[in-house]
N, C-alpha and C positions, 0 to 999 in steps of 0.2 A: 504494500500500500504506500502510495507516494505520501510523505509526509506532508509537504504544503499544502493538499487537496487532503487529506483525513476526514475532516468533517463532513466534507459535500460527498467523498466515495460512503464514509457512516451512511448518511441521510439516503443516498441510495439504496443503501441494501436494506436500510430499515424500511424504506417504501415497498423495495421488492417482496422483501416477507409480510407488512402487514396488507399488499394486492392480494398475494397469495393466499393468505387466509380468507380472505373476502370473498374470495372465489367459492367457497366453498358456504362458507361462515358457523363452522361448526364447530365448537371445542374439542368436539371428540376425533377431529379428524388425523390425517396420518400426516405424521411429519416430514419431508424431505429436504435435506440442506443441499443446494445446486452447488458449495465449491469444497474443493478439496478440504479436507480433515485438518491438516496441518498448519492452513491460514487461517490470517486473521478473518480476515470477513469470512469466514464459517462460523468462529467464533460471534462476528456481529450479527450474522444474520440469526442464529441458534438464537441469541439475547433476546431479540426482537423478537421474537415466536413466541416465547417465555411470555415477555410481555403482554402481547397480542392477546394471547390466548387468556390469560391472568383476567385481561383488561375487561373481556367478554365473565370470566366465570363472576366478577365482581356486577357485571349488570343483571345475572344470573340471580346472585343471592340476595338481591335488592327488591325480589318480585314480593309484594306485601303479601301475597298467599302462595308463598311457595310450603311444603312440607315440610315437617321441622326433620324428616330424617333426612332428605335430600340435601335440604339445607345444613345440616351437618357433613355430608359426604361433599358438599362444595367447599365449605371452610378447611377441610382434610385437605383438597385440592388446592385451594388455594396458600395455603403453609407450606405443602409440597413444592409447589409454584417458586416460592418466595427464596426457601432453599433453593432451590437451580438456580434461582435470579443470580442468589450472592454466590455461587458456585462458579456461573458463568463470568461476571465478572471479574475472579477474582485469576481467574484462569487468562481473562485481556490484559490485565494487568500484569500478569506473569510473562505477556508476551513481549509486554512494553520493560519490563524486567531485563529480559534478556536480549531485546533489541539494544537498550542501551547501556550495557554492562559494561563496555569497556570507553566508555564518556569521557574525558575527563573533568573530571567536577572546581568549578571556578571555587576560591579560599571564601569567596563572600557571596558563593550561592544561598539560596533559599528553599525550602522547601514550602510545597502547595497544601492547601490546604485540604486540597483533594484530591485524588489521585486522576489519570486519566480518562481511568476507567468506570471511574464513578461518577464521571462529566460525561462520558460517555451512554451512560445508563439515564443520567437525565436526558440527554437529548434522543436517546428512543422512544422514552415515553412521553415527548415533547410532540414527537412526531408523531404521535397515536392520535394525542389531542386534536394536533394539525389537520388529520386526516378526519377523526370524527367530528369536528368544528365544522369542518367542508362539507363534510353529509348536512348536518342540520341549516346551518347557511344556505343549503339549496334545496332544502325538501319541501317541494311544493303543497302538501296539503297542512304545512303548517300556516302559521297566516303571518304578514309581513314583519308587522312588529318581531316576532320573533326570530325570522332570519336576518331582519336587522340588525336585533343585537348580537346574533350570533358570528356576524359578518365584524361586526364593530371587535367580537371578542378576540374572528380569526386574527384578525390586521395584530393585537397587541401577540400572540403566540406566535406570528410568523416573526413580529421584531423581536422574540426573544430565543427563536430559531440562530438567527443573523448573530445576536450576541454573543450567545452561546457560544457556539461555530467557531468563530472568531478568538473565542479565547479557548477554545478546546485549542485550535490551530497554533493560536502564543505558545500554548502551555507545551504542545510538545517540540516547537520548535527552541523553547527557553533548556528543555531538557536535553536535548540534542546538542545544545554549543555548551551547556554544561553551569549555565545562569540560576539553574532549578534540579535539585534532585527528586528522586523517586523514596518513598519510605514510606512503605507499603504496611496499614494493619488488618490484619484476619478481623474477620467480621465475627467475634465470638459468641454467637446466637446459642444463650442459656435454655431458650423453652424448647429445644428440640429434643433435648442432648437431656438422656435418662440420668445421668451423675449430676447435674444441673438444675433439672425440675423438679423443686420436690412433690408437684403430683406425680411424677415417674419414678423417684427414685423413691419412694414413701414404702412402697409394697417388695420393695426387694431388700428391705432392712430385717 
């Protein structure tokens, strides 16, 4: 992935996965990554699925009379979800690790406050909104005032697409001359993890 274009090749693939889902529109559907295993946009496009699909099971358990057991087996899903998320990311980040391992890092570098890849996962689900903004903005049997405001709301998402973007593209151009280092932390997610919860870990004592 060329560096100086990063965000716009992201924003691509994150459009391409959330078309593809649409194509279909079903959470349950089957997954396919179009590029190799070993890149990164495999890595982005997986992300963005993750996303996608999360994005749907959340409008899913919003329905005021859904079943409370379904509606439990979606919460299941969606914590599953949420792990892959930080799994996924944590794996772009490993790539951005080892892309630039051997940097050299300026005496009076800085480090970010956020890592790449965690710029990166906002601006996928940036681009979710992007795209579901654009549905409502033009869905005709809504009535105007509504796509109005909806129109009014795309304009401020797409300017904070542009900002984004822009400093995703600083941030790893800052790490590349060596201005900004990487210092990467594990996402240590206690409610998963049986030694951590004590509703899990209560009955194994």
């Amino acid at each position: 992935m060329s560096q100086n274009t990063s965000s716009q090749i992201s924003i691509k693939i994150f459009r391409e996965s959330i078309d593809k889902y649409h194509l279909i529109d079903e959470v349950d559907q089957v997954f396919e990554n179009p590029y190799p295993t070993d890149s990164l946009e495999y890595l982005l496009y997986r992300k963005n699925w993750i996303d996608t699909v999360q994005w749907h099971y959340e409008d899913l358990i919003r329905d005021p009379e859904i079943d409370p057991v379904e509606g439990m087996k979606l919460k299941r899903l969606i914590d599953t979800s949420n792990q892959d998320r930080t799994d996924t990311v944590e794996f772009i980040d490993s790539y951005f690790l080892h892309q630039y391992k051997d940097t050299t890092v300026q005496k009076d570098a800085t480090v970010n406050s956020e890592s790449p890849a965690w710029a990166l996962d906002r601006l996928s689900i940036l681009e979710l909104k992007i795209y579901h903004m654009e549905e409502e903005a033009n869905r005709q049997e809504a009535s105007e005032s509504h796509r109005e405001k909806c129109h009014a709301k795309l304009q401020v998402l797409l300017s904070q697409r542009e900002d984004l973007s822009l400093a995703i593209d600083q941030l790893l151009e800052d790490i590349a001359n060596g201005s900004k280092y990487m210092k990467v932390y594990k996402q240590m997610k206690m409610y998963n993890d049986e030694d951590t919860n004590p509703v899990l870990y209560k009955d194994k004592s």
